[in-house]
TIKEFI-346460 format. One line per field, with one value per residue: chain; residue number from 1; x, y, z of N, C-alpha, C in turn. Coordinates in Angstrom, 3 decimals. Each point is the difference from the previous one (the first is absolute). Layout:
! residues N
chain = A ...
resi = NUM ...
n.east = X ...
n.north = Y ...
n.up = Z ...
ca.east = X ...
ca.north = Y ...
ca.up = Z ...
c.east = X ...
c.north = Y ...
c.up = Z ...
//
This chain:
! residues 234
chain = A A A A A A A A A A A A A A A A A A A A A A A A A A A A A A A A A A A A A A A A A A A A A A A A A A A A A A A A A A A A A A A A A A A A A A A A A A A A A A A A A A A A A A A A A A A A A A A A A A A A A A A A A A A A A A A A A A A A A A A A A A A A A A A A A A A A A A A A A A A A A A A A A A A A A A A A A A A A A A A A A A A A A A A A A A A A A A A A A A A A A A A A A A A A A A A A A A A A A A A A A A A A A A A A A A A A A A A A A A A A A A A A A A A A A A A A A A
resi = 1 2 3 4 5 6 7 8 9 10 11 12 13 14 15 16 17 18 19 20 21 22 23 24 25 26 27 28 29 30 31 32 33 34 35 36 37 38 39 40 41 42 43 44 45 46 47 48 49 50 51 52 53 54 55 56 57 58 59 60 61 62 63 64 65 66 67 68 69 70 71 72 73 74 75 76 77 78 79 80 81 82 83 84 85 86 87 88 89 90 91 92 93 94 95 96 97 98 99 100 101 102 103 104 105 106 107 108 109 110 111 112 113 114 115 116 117 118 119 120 121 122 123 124 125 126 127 128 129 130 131 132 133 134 135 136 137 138 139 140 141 142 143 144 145 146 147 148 149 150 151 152 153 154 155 156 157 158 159 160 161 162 163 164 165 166 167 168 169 170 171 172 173 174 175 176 177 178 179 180 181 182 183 184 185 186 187 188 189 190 191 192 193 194 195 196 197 198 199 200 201 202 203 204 205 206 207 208 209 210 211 212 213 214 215 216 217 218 219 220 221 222 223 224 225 226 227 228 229 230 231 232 233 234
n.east = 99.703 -1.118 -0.964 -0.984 1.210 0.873 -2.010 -0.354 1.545 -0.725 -1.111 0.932 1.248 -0.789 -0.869 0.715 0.932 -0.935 0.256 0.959 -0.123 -1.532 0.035 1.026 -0.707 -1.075 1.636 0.088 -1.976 0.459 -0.537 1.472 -0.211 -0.262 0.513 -1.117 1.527 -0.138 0.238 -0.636 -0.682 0.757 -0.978 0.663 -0.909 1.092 -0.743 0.793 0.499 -0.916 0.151 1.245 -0.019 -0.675 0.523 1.920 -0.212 1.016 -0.552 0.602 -0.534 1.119 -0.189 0.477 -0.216 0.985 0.356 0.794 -0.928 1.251 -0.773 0.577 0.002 0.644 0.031 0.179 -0.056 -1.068 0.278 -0.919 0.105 -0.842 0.530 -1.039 0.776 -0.976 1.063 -0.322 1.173 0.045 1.196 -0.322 -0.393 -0.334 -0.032 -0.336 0.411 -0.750 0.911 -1.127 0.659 -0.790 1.431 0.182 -0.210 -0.476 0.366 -1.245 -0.522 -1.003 -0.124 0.227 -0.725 -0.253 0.360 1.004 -0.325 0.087 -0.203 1.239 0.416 0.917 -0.143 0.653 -0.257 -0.123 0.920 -1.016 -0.124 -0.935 0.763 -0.854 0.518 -1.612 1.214 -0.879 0.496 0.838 0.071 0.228 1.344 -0.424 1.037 0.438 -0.922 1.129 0.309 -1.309 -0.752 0.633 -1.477 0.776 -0.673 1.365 -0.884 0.925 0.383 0.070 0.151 -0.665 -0.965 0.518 -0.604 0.306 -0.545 0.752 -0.178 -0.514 -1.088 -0.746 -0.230 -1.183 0.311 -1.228 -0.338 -1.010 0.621 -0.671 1.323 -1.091 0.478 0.181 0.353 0.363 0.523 1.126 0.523 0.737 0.119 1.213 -0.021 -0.251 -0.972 0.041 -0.840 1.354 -0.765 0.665 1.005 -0.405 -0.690 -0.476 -1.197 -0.232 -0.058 -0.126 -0.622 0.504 -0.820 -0.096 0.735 1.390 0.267 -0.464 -0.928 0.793 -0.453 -0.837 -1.570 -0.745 -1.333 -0.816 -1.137 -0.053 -0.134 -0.133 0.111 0.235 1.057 -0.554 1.310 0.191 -0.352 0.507
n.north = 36.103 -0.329 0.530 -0.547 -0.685 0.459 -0.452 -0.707 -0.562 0.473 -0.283 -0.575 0.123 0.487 -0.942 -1.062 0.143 -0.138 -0.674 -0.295 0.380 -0.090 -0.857 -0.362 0.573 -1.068 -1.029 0.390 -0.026 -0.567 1.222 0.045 -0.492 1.533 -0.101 0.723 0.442 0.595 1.511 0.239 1.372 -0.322 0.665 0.828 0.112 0.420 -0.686 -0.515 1.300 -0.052 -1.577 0.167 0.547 -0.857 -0.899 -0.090 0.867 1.162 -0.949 0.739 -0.632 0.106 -1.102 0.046 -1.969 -0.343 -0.847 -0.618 -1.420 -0.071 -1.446 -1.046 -0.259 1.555 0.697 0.577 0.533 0.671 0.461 0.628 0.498 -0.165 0.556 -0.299 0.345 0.055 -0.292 -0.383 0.184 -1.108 0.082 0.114 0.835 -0.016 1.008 -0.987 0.655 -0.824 0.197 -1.282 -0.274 -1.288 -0.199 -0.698 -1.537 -0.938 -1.229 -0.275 -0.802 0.279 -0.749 1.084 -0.312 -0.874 1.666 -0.178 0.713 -0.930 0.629 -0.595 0.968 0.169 0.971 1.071 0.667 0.990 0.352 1.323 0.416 0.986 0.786 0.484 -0.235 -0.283 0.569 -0.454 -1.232 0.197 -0.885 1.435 -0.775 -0.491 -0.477 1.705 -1.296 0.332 -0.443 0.252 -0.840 0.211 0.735 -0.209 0.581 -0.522 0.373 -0.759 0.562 -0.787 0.626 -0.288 -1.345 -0.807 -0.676 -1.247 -0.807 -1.107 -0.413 -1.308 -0.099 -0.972 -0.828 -0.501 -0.168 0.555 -0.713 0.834 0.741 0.137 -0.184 -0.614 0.692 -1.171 0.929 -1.423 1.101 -0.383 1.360 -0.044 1.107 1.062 0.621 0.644 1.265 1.135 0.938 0.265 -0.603 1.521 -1.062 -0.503 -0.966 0.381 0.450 0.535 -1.191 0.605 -1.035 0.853 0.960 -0.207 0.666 -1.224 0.566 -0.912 0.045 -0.244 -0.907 0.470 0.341 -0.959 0.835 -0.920 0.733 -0.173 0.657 -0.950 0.667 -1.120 0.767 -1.024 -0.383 -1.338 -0.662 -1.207
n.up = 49.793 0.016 -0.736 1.154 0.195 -0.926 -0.890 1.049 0.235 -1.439 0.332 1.222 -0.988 -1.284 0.807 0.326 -0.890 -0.204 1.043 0.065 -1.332 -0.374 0.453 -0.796 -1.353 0.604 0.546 -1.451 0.100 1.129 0.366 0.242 1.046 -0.217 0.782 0.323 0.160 1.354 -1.071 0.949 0.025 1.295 0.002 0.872 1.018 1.329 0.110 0.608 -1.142 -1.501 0.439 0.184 -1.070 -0.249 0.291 -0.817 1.609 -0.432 -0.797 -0.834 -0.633 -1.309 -0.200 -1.224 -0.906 -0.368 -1.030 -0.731 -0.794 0.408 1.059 -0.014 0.779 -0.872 1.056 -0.180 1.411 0.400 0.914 -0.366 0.823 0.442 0.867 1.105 0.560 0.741 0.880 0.721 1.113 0.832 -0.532 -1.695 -0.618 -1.364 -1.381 -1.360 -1.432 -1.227 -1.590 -0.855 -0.655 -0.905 -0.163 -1.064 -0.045 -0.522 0.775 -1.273 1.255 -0.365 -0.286 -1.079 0.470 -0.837 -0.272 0.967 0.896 0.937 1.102 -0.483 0.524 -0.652 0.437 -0.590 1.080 -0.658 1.167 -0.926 1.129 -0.254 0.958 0.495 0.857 0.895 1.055 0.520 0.389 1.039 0.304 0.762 -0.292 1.080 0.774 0.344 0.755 0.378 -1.747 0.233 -1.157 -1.090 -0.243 -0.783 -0.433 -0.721 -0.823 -0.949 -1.084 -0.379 -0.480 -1.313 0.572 -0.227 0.051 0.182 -1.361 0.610 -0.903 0.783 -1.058 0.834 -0.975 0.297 -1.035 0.204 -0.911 0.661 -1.023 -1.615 0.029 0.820 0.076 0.981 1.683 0.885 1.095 0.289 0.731 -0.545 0.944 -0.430 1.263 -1.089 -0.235 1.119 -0.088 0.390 1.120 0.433 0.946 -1.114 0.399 -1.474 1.401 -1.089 -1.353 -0.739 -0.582 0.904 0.376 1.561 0.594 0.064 1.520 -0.313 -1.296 -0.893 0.143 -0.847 0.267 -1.179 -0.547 -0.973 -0.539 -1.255 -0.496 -1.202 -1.070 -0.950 -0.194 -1.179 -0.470 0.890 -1.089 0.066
ca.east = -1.051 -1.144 -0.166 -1.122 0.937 0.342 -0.317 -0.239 1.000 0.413 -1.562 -0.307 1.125 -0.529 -0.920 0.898 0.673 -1.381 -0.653 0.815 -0.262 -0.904 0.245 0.864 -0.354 -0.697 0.381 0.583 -0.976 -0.529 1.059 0.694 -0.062 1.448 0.259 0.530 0.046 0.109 0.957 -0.001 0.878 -0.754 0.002 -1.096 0.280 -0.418 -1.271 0.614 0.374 -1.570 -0.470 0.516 -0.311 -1.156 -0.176 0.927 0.549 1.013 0.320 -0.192 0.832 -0.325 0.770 -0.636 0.770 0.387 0.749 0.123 0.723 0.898 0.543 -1.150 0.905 0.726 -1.291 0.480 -1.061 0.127 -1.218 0.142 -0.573 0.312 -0.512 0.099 -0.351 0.251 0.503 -0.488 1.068 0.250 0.588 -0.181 -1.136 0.483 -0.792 1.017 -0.612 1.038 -0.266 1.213 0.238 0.444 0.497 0.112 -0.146 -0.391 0.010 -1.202 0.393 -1.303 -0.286 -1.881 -0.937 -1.111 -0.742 -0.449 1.379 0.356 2.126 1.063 1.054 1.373 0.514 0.654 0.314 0.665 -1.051 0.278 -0.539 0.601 -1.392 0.178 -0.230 -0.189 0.132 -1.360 0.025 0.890 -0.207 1.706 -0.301 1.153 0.237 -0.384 -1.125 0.160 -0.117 -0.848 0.249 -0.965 -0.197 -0.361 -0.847 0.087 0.126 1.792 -0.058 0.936 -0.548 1.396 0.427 -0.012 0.538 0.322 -0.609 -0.381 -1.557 -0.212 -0.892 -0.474 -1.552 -1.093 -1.341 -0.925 -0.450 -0.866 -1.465 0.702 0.713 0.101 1.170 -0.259 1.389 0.751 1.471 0.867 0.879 0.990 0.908 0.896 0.679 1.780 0.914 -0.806 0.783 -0.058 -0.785 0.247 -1.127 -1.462 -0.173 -0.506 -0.895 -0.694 0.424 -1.350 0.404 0.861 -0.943 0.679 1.749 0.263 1.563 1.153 0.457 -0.234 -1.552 -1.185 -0.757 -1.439 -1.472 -0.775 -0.973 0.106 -0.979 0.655 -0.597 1.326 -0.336 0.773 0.595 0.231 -0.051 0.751
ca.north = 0.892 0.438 0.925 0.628 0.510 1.237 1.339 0.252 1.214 1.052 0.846 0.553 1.051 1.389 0.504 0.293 1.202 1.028 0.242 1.031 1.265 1.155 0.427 1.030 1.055 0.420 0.568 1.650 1.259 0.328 1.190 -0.487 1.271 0.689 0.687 1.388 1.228 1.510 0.831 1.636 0.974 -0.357 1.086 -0.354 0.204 -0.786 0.074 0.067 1.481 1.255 -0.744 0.454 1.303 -0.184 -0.942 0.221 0.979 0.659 -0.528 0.434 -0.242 -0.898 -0.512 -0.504 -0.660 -0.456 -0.653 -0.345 -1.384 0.453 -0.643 -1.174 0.084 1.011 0.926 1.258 0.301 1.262 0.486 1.706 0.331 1.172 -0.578 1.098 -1.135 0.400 -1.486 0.127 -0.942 1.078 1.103 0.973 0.316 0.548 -0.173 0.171 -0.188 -0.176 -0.947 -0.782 -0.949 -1.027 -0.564 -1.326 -1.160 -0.855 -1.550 -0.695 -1.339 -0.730 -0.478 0.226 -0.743 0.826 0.440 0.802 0.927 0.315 0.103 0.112 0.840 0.256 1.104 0.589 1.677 0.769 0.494 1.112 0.945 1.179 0.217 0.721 0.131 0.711 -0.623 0.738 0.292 -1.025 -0.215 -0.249 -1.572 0.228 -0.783 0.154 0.629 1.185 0.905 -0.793 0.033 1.415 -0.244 1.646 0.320 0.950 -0.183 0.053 -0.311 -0.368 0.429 -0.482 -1.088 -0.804 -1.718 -1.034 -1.726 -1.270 -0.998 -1.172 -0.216 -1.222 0.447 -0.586 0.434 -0.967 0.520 -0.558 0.116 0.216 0.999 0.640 -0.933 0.757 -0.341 0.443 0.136 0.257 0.574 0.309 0.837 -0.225 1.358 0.227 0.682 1.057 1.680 0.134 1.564 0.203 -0.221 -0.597 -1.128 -0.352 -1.284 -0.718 0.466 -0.069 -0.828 -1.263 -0.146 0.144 -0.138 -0.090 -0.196 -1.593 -0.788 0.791 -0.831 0.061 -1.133 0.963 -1.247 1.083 -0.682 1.156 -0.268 0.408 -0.233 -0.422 0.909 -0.793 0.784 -0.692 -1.825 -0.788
ca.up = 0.511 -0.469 -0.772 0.987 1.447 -0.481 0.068 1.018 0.323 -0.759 0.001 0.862 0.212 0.382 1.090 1.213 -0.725 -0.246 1.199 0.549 -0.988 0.353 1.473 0.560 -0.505 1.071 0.996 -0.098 -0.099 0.849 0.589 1.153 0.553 0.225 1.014 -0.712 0.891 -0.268 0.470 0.297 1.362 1.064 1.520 1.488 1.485 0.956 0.919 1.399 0.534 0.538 1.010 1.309 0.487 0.066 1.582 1.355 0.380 -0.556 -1.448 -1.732 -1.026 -1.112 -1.036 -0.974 -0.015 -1.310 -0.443 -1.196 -0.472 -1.173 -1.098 0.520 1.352 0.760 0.277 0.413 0.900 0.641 1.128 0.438 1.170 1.572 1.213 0.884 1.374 1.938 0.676 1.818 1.150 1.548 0.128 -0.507 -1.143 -0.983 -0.932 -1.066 -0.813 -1.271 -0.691 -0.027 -1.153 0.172 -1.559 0.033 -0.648 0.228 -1.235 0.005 0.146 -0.127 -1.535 0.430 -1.002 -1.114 0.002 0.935 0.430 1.661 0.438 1.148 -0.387 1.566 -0.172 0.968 0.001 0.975 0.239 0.787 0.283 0.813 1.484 1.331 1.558 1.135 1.563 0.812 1.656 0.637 1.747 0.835 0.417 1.336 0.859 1.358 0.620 0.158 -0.682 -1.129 -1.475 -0.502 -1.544 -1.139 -1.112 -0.906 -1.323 -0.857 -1.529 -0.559 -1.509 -0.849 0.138 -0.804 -0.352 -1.436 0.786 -0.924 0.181 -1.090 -0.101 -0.520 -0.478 -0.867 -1.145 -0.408 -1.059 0.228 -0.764 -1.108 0.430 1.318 1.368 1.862 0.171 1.393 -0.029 1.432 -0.444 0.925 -0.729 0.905 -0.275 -0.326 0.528 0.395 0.874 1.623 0.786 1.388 1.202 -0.349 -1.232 -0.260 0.115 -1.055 -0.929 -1.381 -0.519 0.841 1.574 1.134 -0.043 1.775 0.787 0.567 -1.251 -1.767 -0.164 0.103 -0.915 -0.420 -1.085 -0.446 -0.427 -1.179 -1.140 -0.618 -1.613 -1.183 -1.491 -1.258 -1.096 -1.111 0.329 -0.691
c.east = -1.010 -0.373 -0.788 0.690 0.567 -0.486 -0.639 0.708 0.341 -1.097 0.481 1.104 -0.515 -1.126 1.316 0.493 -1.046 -0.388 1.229 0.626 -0.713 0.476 1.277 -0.045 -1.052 0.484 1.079 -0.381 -0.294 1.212 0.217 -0.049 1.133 0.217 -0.011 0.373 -0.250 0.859 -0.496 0.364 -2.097 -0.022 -1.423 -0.059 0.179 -0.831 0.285 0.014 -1.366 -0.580 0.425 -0.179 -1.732 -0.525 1.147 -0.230 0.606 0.919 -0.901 1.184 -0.877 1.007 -0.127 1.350 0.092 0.301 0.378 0.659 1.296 0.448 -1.350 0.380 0.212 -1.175 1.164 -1.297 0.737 -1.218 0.295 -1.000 0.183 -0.895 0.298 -0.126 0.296 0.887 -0.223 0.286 -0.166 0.897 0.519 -1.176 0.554 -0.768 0.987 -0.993 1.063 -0.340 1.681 0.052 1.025 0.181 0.180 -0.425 -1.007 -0.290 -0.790 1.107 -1.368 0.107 -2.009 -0.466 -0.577 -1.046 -0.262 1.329 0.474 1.576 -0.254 1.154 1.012 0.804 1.263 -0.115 1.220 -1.415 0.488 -0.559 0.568 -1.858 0.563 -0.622 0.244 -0.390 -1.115 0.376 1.245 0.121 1.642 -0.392 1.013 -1.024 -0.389 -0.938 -0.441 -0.500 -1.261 0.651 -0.857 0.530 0.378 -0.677 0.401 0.608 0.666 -0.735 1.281 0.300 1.184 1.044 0.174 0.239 0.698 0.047 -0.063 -1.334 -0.143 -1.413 -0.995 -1.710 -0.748 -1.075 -0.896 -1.005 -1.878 -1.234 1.852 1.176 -0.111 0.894 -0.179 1.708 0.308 1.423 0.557 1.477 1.694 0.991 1.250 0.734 1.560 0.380 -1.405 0.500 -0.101 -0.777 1.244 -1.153 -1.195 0.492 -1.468 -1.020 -0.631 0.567 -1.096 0.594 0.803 -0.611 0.994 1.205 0.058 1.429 0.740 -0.343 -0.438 -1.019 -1.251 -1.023 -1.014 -0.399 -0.547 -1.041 -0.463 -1.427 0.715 -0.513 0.695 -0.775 0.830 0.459 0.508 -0.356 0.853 -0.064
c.north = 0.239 1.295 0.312 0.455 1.109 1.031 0.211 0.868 0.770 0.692 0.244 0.471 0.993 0.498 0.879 1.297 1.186 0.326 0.685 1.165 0.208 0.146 1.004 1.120 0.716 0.833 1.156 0.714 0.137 0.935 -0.607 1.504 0.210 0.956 1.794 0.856 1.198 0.672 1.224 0.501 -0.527 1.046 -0.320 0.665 -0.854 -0.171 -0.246 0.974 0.554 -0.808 0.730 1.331 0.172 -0.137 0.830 1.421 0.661 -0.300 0.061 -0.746 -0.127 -0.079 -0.219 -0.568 0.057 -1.096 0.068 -0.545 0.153 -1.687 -1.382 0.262 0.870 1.054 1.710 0.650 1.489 0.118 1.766 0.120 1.454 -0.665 0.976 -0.967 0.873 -0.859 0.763 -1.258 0.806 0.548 0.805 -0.159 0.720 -0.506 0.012 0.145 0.519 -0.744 -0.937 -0.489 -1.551 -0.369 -1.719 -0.209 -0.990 -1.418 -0.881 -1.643 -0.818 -0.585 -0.700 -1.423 0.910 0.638 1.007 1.354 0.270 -0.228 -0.162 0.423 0.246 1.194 0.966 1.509 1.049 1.484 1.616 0.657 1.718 0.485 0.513 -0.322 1.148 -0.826 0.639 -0.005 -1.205 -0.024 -0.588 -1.223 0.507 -1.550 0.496 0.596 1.836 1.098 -0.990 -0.025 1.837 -0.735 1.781 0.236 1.443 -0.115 -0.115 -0.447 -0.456 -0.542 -0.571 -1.169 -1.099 -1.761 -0.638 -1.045 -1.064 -0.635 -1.031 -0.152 -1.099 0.740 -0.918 1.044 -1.029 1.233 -0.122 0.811 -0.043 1.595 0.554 -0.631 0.489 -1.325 0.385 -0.550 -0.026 -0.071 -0.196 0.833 -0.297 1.865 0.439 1.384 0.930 0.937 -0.387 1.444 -0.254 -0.347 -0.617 -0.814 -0.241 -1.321 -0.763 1.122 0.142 -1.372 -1.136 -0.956 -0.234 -0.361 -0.032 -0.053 -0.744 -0.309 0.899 -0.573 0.287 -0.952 1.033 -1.226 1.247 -0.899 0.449 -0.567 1.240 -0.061 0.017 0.692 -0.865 1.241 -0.879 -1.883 -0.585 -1.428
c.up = -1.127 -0.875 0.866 0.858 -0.505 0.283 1.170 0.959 -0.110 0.634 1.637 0.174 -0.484 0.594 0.990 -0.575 0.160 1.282 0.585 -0.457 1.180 2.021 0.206 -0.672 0.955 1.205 -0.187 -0.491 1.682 0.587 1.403 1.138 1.130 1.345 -0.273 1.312 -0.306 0.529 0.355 1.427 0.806 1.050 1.032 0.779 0.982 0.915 1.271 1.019 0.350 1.091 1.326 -0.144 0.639 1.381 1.161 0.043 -0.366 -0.834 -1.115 -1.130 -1.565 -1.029 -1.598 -0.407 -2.097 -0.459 -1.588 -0.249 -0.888 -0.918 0.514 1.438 0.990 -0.255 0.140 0.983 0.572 1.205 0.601 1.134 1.144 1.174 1.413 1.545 1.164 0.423 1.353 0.244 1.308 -0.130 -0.390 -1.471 -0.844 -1.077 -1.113 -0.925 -1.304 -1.060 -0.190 -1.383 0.034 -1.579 0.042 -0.688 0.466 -0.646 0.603 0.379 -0.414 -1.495 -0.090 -1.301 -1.504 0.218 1.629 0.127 0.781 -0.072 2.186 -0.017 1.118 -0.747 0.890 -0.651 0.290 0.475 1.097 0.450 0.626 0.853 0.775 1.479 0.648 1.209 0.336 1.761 0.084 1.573 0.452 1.110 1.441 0.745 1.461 0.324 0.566 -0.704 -1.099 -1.303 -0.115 -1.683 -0.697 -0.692 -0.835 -1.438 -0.285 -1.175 -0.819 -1.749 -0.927 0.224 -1.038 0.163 -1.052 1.230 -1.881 0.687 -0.608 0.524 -0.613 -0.455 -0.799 -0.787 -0.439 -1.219 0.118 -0.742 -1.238 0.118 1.566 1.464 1.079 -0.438 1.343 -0.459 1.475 -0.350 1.420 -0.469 1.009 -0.453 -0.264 0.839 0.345 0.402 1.151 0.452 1.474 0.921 -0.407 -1.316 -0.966 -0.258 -1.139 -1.265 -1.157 -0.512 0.570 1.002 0.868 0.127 1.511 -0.345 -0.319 -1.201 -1.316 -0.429 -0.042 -0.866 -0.224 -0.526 -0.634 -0.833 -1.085 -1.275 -1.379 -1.734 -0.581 -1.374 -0.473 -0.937 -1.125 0.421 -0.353 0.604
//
């Protein structure tokens, strides 16, 4: 081999050597970027409730909702409320009104891209309430023509009631200004236990919404807007 060939190899083993120095010194001044979460307490209202109180007939409600991120994933959630409902049936009417409280949890299934904060969440509650009913009118049911239906119209109050209900609750958050969240939800609860009323069954519950005969089953939604106070990033 040659004294031109030498140094020739020599001149483009340290071009080469030199060129990849500087590129990969290049490529660990450039900051890699990093997924940053957040940790804070999230509160709201539900907007569902001042809607119907707005538009339905003898319905008042409101709600204000919570959360706090306790890890990547797990949400610890609360919902406090009261609510007031007429129920009118042919054959009988009655008014409830009360507050309720909802404890739980909740686990983000969404894995968000860089940089956004939305969730999909599957959650479960427990859930209480105490209220009171008032029977406004009931209509005696008979079969013989003889004797028409007659309706009553007399007041019964029935005071110092109480519920408990589990709940599993599905929900999308969408993040649509910096920290701001709208969020629908649909809920299924299922009832554990209620005051029995003599002779009358509680038509609707605060929180529970409508209760029937034949099943422990109930459902809800709700429609919420909500502001994430950061306490902490990572």
């Amino acid at each position: 081999m040659t004294k031109t060939t030498l140094t020739l190899l020599f001149c483009i083993s340290l071009f080469c050597g030199t060129h990849l120095l500087v590129a990969q010194k290049q490529t660990d001044t450039i900051p890699s970027e990093r997924k940053i979460e957040k940790f804070g307490i999230r509160l709201g209202v539900d907007l569902s409730k001042p809607i119907r109180t707005i538009l339905e007939e003898g319905y008042s409600g409101f709600e204000v909702v919570g959360d706090f991120r306790v890890s990547n994933k797990f949400y610890a959630a609360a919902e406090l409320g009261n609510e007031t409902k007429d129920w009118i049936e042919p054959y009988v009417s009655s008014k409830t009104k009360g507050s309720y409280a909802k404890l739980g949890f909740d686990y983000n299934a969404y894995e968000n891209w860089l940089g956004m904060e939305n969730a999909i969440t599957l959650g479960l509650r427990y859930g209480f309430a105490t209220y009171k009913q008032e029977l406004l009118s009931y209509r005696i049911y008979t079969d013989n023509p003889a004797f028409p239906t007659e309706t009553i119209y007399d007041s019964q109050e029935f005071s110092g009631l109480s519920a408990h209900w589990a709940e599993f609750i599905l929900s999308v958050k969408t993040e649509v200004l910096n920290n701001l969240y709208l969020s629908l939800n649909v809920q299924l609860k299922r009832k554990i236990s209620a005051t029995e009323i003599v002779n009358f069954d509680s038509l609707y519950i605060p929180g529970f919404n409508r209760t029937y005969d034949y099943s422990e089953f109930g459902v809800g939604y709700g429609y919420t807007i909500s502001y994430l106070i950061p306490l902490l990033k990572k």
